[in-house]
C-alpha positions as CSV (number, residue, x, y, z in Angstrom):
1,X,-23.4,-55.4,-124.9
2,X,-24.9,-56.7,-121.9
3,X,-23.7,-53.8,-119.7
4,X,-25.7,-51.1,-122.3
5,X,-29.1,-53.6,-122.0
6,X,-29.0,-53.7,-118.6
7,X,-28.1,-49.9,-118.4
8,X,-31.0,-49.2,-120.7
9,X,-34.0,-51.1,-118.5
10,X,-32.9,-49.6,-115.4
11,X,-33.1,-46.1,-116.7
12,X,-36.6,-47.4,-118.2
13,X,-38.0,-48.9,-114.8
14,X,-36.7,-45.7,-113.2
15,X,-37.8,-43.4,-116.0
16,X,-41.5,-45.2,-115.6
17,X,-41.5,-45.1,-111.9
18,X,-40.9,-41.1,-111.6
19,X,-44.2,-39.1,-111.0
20,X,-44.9,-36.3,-113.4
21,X,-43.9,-33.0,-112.0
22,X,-47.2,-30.8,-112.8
23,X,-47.2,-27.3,-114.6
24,X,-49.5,-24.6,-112.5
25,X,-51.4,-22.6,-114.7
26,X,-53.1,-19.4,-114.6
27,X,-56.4,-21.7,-114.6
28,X,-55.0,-23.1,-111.3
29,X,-53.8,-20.6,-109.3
30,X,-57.6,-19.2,-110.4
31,X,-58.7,-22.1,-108.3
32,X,-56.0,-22.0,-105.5
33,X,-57.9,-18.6,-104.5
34,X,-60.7,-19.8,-102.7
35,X,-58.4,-22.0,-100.4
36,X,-55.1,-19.1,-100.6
37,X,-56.7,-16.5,-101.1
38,X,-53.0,-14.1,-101.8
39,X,-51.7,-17.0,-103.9
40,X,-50.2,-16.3,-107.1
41,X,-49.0,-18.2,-110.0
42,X,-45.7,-16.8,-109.6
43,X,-46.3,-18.5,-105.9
44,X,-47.4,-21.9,-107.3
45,X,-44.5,-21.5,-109.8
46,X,-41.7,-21.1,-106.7
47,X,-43.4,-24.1,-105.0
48,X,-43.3,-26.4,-108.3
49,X,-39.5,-25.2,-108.2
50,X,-39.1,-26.2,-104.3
51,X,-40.7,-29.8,-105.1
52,X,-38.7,-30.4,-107.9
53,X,-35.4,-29.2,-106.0
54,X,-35.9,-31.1,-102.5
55,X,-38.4,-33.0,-102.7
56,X,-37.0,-35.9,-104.9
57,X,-33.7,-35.1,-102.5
58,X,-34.2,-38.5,-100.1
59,X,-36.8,-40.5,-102.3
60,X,-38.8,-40.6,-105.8
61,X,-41.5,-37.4,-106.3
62,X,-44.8,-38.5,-105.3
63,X,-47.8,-38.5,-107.0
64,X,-49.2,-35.5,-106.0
65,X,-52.6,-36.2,-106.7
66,X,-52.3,-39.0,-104.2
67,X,-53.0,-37.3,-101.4
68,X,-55.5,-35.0,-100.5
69,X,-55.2,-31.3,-98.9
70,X,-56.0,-32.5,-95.3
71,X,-53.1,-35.0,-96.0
72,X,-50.5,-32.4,-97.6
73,X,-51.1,-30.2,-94.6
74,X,-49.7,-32.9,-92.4
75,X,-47.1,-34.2,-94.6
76,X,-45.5,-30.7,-95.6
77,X,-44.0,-29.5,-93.0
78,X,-42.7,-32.8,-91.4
79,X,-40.7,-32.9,-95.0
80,X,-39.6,-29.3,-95.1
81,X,-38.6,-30.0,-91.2
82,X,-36.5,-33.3,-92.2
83,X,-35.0,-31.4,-95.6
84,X,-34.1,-28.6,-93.4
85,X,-32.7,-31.0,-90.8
86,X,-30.5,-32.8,-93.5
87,X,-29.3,-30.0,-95.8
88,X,-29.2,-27.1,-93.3
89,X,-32.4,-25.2,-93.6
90,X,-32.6,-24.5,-96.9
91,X,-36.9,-24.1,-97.5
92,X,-37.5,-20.8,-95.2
93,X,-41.5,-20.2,-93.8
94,X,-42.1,-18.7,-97.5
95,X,-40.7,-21.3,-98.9
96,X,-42.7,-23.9,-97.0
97,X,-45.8,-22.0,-97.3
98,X,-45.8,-21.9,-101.5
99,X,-44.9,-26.0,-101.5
100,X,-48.0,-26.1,-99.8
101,X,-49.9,-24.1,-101.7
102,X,-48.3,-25.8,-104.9
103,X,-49.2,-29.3,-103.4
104,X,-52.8,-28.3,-102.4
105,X,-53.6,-26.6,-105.6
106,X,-52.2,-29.7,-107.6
107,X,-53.5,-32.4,-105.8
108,X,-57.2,-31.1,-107.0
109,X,-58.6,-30.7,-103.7
């Protein structure tokens, strides 16, 4: 009994402590245009995908609305340089390019 209790609160704390992944809408990649001008929402769709398959590889997704665009510029591709480090290259300069533009577009700035 005590094993299922304490099962049950960890996977609450860590259930509670996971950022919500964001859905990109048409409304958004609207927005996304005047900073990406090419973007897509099929584009903001593959970068949703890339942060929910990497990102939360090494730690817990992020906020994304914690950091600004200035500050996903510099934080993108030192992640995408230590994922491909790690698990072989796996986030090509496409690839990198629509996280951003996912990250960006989400973050609200």
């Amino acid at each position: 009994m005590k094993n299922w209790i304490f099962a049950a609160s960890l996977s609450l704390v860590v259930a509670c402590g996971a950022a919500k992944i964001l859905e990109p809408t048409e409304i958004n990649a609207a927005q996304a245009k005047s900073t990406f001008p090419e973007v897509t929402l099929a584009d903001l769709q593959a970068g949703k995908n890339i942060y929910q398959q990497h990102c939360g590889g090494c730690h817990p997704h992020k906020k994304i609305t914690k950091f600004s665009e200035t500050q996903w510029r510099e934080i993108t591709p030192k992640m995408v340089g230590k994922t491909n480090k790690k698990f072989n290259n796996v986030i090509n300069a496409a690839g990198e390019a629509q996280l951003l533009q996912y990250l960006v577009t989400m973050s609200g700035s």
